[in-house]
BAFI-457895 format. One record per residue: residue number from 1; x, y, z of N, C-alpha, C in turn. Coordinates in steps of 0.1 Angstrom, whole numbers, padded with zeros to 4 digits, always signed. Example, Ala and Ser with C-alpha at 12.3 -4.5 7.8 and 13.67 -1.06 7.14 Angstrom:
% residues 2
   milum    n_px    n_py    n_pz   ca_px   ca_py   ca_pz    c_px    c_py    c_pz
       1   +0132   -0057   +0078   +0123   -0045   +0078   +0132   -0033   +0078
       2   +0128   -0022   +0071   +0137   -0011   +0071   +0129   +0000   +0079
END
This chain:
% residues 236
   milum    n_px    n_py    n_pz   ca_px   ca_py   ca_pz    c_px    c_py    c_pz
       1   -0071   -0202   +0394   -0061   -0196   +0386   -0065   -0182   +0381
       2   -0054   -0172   +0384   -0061   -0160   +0382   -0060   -0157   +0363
       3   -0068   -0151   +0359   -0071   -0148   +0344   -0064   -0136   +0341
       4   -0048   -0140   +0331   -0038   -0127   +0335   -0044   -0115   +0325
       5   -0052   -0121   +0313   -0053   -0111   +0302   -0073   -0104   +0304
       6   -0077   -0110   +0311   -0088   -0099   +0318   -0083   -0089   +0326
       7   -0075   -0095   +0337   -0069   -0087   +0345   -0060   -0071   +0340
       8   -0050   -0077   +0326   -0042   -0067   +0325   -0054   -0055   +0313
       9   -0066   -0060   +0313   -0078   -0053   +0303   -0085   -0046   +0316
      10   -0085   -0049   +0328   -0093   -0041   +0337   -0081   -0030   +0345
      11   -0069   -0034   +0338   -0064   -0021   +0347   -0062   -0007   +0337
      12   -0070   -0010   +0327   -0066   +0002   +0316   -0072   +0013   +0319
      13   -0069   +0025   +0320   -0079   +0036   +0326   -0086   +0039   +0316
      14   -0096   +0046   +0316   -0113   +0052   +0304   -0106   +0066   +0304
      15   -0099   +0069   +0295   -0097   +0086   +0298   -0107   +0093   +0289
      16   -0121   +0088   +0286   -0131   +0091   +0280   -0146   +0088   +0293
      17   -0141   +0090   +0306   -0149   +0089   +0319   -0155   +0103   +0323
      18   -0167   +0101   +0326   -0165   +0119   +0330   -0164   +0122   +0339
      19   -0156   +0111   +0347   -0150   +0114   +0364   -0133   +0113   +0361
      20   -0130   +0113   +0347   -0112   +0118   +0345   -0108   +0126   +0347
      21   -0114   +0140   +0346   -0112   +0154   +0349   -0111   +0157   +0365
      22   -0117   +0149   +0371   -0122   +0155   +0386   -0110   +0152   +0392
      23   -0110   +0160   +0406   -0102   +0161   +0417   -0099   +0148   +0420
      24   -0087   +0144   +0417   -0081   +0127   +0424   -0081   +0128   +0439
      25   -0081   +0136   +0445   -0082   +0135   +0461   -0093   +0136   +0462
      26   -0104   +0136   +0455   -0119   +0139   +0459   -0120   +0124   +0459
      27   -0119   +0114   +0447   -0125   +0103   +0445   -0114   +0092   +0454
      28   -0100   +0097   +0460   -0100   +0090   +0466   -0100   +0091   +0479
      29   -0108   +0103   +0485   -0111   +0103   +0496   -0126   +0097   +0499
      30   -0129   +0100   +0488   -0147   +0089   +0489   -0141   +0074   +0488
      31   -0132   +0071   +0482   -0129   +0056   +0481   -0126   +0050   +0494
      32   -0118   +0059   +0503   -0113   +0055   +0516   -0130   +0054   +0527
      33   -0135   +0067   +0521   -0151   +0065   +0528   -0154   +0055   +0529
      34   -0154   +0049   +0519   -0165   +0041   +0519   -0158   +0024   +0525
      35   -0143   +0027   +0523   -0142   +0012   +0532   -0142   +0017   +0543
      36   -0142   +0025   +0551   -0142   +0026   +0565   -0158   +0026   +0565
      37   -0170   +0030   +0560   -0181   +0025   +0562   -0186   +0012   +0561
      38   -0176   -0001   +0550   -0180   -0009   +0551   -0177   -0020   +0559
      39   -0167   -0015   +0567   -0164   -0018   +0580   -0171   -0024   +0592
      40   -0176   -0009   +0590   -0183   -0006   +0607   -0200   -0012   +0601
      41   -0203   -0007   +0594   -0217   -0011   +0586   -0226   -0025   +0588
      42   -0239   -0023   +0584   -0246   -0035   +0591   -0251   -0038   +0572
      43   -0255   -0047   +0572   -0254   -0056   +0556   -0272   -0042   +0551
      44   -0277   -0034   +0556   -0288   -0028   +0546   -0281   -0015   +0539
      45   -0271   -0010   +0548   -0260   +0000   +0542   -0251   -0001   +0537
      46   -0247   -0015   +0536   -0236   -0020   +0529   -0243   -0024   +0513
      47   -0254   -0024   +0508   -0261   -0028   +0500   -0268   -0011   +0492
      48   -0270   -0002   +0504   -0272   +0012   +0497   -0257   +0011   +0488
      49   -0248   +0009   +0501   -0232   +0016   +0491   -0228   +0011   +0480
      50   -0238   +0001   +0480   -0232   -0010   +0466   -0243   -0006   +0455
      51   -0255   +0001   +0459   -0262   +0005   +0444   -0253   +0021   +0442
      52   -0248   +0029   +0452   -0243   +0039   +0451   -0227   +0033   +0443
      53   -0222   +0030   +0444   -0207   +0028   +0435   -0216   +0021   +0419
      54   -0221   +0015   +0423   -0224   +0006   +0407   -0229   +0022   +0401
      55   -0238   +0031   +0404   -0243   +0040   +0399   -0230   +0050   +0396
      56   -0218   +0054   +0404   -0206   +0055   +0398   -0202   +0051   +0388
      57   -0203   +0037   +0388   -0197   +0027   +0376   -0203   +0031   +0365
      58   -0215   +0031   +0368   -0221   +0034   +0352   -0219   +0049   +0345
      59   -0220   +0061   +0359   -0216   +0073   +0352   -0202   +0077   +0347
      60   -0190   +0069   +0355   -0179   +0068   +0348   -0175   +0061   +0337
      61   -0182   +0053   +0331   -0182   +0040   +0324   -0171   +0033   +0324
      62   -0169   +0023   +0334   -0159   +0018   +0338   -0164   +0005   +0341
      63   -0175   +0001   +0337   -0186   -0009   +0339   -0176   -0022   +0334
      64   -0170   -0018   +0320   -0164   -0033   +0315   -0146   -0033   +0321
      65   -0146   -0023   +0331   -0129   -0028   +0338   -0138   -0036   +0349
      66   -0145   -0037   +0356   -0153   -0040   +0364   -0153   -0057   +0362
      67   -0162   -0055   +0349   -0161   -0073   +0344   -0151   -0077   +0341
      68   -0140   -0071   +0335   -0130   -0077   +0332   -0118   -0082   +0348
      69   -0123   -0069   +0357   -0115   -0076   +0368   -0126   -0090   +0376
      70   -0136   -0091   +0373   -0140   -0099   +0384   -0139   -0117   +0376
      71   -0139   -0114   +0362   -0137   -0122   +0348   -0119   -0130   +0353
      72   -0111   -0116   +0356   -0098   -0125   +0362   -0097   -0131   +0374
      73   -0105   -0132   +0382   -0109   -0138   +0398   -0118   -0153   +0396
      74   -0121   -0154   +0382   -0137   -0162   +0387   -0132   -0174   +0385
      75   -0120   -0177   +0388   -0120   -0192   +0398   -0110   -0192   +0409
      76   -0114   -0177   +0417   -0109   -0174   +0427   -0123   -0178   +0437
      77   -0132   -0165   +0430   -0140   -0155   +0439   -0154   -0172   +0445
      78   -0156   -0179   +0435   -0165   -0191   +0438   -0161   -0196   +0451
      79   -0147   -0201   +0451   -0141   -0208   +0464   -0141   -0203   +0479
      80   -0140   -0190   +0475   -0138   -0179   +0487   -0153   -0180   +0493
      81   -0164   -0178   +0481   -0174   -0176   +0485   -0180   -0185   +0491
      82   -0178   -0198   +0487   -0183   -0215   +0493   -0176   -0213   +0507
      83   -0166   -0211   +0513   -0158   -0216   +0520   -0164   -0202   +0534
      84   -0170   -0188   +0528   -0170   -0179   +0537   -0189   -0184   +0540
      85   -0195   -0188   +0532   -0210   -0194   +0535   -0208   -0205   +0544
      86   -0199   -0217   +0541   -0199   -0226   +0552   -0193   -0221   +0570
      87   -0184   -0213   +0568   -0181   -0208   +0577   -0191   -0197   +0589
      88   -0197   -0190   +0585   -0209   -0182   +0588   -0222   -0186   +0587
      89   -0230   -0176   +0593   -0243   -0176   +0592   -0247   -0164   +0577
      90   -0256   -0169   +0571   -0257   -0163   +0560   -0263   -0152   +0558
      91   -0265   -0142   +0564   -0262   -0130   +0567   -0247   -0124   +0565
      92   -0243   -0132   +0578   -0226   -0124   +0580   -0222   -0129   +0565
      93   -0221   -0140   +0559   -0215   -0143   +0550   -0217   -0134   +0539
      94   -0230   -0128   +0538   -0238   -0119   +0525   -0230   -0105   +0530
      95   -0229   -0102   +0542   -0225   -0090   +0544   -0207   -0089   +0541
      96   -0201   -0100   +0546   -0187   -0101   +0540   -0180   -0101   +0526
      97   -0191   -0110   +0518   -0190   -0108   +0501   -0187   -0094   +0496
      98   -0201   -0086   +0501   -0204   -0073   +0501   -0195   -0062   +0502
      99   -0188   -0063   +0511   -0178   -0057   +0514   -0162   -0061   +0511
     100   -0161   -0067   +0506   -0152   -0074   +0493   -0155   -0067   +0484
     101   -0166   -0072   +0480   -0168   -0070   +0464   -0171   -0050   +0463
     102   -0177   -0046   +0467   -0182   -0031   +0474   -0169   -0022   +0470
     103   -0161   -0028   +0480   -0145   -0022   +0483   -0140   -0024   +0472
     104   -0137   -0035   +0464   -0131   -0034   +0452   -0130   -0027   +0442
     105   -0144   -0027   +0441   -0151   -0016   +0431   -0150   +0000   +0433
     106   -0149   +0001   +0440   -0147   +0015   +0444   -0136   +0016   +0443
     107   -0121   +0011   +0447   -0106   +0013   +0441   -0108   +0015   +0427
     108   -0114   +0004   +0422   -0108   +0000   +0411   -0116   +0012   +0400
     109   -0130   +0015   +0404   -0131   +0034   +0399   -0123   +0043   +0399
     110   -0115   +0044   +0408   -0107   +0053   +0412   -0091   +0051   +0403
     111   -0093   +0039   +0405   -0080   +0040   +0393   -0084   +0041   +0377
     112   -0095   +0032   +0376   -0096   +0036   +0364   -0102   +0052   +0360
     113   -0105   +0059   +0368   -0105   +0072   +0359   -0099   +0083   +0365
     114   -0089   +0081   +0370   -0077   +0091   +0374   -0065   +0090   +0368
     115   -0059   +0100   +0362   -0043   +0097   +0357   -0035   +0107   +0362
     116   -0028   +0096   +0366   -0015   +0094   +0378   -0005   +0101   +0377
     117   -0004   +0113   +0366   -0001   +0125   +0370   -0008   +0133   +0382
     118   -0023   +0134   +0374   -0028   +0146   +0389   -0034   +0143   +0401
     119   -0030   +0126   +0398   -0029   +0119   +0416   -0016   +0124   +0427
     120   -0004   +0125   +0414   +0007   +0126   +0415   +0008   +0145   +0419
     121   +0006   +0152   +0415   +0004   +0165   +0415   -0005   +0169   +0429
     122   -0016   +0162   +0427   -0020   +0164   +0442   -0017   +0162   +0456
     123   -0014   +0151   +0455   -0002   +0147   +0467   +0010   +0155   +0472
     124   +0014   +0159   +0456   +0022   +0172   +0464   +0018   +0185   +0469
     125   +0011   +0186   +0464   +0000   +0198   +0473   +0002   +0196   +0486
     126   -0004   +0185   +0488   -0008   +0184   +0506   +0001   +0180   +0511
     127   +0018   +0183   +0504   +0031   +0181   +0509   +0035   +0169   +0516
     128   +0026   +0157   +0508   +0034   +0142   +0511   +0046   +0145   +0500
     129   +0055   +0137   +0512   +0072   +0132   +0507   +0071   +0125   +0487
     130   +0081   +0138   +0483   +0082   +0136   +0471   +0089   +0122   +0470
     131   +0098   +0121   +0477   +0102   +0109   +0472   +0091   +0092   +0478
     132   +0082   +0096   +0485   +0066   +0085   +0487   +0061   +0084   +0471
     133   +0060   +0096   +0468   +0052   +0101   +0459   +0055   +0089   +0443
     134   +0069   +0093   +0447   +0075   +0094   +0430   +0072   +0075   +0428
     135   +0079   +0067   +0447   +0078   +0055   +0443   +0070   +0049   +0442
     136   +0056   +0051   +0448   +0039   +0045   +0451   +0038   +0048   +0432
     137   +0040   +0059   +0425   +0036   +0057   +0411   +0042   +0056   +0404
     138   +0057   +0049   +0406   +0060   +0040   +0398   +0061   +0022   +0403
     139   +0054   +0021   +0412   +0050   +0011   +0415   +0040   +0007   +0408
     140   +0031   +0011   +0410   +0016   +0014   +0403   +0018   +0016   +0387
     141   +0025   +0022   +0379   +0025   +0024   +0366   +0036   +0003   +0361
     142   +0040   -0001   +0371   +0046   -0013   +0366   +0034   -0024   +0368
     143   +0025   -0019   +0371   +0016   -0033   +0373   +0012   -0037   +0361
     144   +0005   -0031   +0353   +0001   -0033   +0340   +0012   -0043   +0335
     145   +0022   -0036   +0333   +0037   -0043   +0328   +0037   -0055   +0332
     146   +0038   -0057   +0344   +0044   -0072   +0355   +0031   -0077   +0348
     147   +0019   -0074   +0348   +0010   -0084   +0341   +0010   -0091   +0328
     148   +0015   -0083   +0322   +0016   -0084   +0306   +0030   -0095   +0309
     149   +0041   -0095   +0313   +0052   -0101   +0318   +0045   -0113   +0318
     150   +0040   -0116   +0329   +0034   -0125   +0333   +0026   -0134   +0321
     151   +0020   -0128   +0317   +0009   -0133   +0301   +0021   -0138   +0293
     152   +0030   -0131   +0291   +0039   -0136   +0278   +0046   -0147   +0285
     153   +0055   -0150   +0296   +0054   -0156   +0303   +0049   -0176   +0304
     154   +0038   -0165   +0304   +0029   -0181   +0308   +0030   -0185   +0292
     155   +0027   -0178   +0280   +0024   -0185   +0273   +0037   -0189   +0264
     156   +0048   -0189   +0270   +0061   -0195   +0262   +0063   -0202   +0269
     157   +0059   -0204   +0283   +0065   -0217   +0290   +0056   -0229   +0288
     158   +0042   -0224   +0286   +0031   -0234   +0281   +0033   -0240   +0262
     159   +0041   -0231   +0257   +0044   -0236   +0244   +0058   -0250   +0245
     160   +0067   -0241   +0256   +0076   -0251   +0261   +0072   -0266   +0264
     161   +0060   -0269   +0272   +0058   -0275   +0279   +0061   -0276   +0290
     162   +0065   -0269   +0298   +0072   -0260   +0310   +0062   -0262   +0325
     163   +0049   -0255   +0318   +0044   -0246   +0325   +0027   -0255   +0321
     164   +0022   -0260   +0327   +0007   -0265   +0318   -0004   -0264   +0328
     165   -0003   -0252   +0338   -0013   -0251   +0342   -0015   -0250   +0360
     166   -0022   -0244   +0365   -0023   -0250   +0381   -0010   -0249   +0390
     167   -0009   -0255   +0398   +0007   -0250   +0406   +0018   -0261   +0401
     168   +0018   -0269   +0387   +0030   -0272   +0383   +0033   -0263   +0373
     169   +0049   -0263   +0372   +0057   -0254   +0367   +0054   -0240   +0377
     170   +0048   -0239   +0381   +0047   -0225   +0388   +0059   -0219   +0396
     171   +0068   -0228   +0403   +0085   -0223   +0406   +0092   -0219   +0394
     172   +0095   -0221   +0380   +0100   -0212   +0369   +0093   -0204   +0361
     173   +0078   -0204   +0363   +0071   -0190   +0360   +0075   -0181   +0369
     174   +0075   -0185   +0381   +0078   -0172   +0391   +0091   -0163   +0384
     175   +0101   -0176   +0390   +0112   -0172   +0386   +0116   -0162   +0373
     176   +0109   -0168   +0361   +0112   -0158   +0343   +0104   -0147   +0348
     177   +0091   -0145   +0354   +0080   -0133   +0362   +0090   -0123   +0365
     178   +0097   -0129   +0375   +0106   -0117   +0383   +0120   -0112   +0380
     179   +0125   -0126   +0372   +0139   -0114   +0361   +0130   -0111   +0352
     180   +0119   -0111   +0346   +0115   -0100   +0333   +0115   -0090   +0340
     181   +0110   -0089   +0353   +0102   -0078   +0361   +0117   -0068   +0363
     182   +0125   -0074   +0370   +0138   -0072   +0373   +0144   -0065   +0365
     183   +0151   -0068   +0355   +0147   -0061   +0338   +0146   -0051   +0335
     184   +0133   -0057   +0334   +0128   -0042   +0329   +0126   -0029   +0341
     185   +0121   -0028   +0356   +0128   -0022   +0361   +0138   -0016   +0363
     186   +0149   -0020   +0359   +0163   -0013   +0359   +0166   -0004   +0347
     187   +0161   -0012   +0333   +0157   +0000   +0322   +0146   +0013   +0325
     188   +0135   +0010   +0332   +0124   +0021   +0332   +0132   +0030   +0342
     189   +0141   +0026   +0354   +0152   +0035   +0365   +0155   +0041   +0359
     190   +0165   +0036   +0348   +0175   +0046   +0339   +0168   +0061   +0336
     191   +0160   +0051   +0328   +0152   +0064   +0321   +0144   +0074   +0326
     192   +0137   +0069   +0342   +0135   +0084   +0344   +0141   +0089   +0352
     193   +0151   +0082   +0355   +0163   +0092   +0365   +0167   +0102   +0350
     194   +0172   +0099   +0339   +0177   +0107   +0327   +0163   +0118   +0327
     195   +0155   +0113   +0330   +0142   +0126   +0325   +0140   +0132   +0343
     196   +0150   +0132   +0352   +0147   +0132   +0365   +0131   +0133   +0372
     197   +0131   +0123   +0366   +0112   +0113   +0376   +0119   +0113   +0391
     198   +0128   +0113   +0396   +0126   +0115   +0409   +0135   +0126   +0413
     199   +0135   +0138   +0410   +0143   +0147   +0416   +0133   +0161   +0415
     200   +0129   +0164   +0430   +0125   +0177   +0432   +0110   +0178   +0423
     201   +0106   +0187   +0425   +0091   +0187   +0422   +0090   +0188   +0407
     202   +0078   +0190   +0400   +0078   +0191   +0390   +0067   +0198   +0383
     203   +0069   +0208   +0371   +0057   +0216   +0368   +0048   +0208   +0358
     204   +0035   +0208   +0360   +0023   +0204   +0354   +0020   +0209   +0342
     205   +0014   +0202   +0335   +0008   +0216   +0321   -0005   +0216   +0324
     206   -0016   +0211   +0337   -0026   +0216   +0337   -0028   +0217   +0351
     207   -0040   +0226   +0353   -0044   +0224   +0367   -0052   +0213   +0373
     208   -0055   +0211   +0384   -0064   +0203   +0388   -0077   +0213   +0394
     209   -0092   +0203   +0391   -0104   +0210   +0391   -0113   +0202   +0398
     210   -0117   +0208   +0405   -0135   +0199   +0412   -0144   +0200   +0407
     211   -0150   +0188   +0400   -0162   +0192   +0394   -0172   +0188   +0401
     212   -0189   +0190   +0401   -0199   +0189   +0407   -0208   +0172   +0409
     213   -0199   +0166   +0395   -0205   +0153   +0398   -0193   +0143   +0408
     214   -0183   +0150   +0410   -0175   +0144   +0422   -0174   +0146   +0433
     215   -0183   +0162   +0436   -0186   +0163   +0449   -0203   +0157   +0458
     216   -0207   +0153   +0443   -0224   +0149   +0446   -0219   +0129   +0444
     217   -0211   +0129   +0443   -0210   +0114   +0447   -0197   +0112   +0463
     218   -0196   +0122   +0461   -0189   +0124   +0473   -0197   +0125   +0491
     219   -0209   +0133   +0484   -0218   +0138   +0495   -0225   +0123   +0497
     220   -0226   +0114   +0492   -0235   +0105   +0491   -0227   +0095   +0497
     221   -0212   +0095   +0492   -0202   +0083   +0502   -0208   +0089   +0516
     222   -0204   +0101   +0519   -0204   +0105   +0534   -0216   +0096   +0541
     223   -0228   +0105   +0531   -0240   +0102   +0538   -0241   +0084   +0543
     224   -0233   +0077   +0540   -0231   +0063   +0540   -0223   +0059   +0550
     225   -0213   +0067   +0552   -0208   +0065   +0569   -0214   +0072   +0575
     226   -0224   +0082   +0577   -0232   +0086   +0587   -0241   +0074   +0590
     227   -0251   +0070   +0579   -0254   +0060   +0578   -0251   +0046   +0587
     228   -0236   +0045   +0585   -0229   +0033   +0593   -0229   +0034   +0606
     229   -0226   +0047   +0611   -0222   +0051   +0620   -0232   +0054   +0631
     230   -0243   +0054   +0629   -0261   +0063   +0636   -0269   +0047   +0636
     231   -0266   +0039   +0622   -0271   +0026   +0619   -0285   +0029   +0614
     232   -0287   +0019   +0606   -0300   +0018   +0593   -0312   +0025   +0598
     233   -0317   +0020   +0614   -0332   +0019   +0620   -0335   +0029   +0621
     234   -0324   +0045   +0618   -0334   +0053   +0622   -0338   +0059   +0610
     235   -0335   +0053   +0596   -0337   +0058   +0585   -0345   +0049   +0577
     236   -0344   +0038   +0581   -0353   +0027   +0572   -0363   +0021   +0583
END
């Protein structure tokens, strides 16, 4: 059962990070790095890239979205893991965790210390389609919401008796889930069609800036698909 109220605590962004300022195309072009390195990757590189993001984690301080998302998984992530150990040899199985868990964490830096204005701003730069633009972030700005939905949700149908847990009642939680969702969507439409959220570009009140600890964690994703790519032996 996923944990709705850790979950909707790990998607809050730190706008007190000191990777909130930086280039959102910088952090998530290292994010994309690094799943395509963990990809191709053999399990001693996939373990550099995982002290390398945690060391992110720590300089962005995003350490407790981190616990709090893996806090909403943890009577997911046990089963997965039993079921991917019996399956494999335990190697492959260490190196598959890894890159789960790896990859996660590096999104989930990236959202939490970027705001989705000058994710939003940058994308138009490099002239993706305003209207991609406008729906990917308001897609993304309703998750929080659909969670919180969800949380209130569970806990009036569990006061009902409705709802007590596990996959019963879970066909009329869905159900109240997706007209709340429904809902409130058509109100949040209104309103930024009225403030025109989707028409034609829009002016910023600040610039976007690259700073040096985004390009030195950047140099270091890279160095990790070269890494993948050449493989560990000639370096370890």
């Amino acid at each position: 059962m996923l944990d709705i109220k850790s979950l909707l605590q790990a998607m809050i962004p730190n706008r007190k990070s000191p990777l909130y300022e930086d280039h959102p195309l910088i952090k998530l072009i290292g994010a994309f790095i690094v799943l395509i390195a963990l990809i191709i990757c053999q399990l001693e590189v996939a373990l550099f890239m995982a002290i390398i993001i945690l060391v992110e984690s720590i300089v962005g301080k995003v350490l407790s979205n981190i616990w709090q998302f893996f806090r909403s998984l943890r009577y997911i992530l046990p089963p997965i893991g039993i079921i991917v150990f019996l399956l494999y040899p335990l190697e492959r199985a260490t190196l598959i965790l890894v890159r789960l868990i790896v990859g996660s964490i590096a999104f989930l830096n990236v959202y939490a210390t970027t705001r989705m204005l000058d994710m939003e701003q940058a994308l138009e730069k490099i002239k993706v389609p305003i209207y991609l633009i406008r729906t990917t972030s308001l897609a993304i700005r309703l998750i929080p919401l659909s969670i919180k939905d969800a949380e209130q949700s569970i806990e009036a149908l569990s006061l009902r008796g409705i709802y007590k847990g596990g996959f019963r009642g879970a066909i009329p939680l869905l159900a109240v889930i997706l007209a709340n969702s429904l809902d409130r969507t058509e109100f949040l439409t209104e309103a930024l069609v009225a403030k025109y959220f989707l028409m034609g570009k829009r002016k910023y009140p600040w610039k976007l800036k690259i700073t040096m600890l985004g390009i030195i964690f950047l140099a270091l994703k890279i160095s990790c698909l070269i890494l993948a790519l050449v493989g560990p032996k000639l370096f370890f």
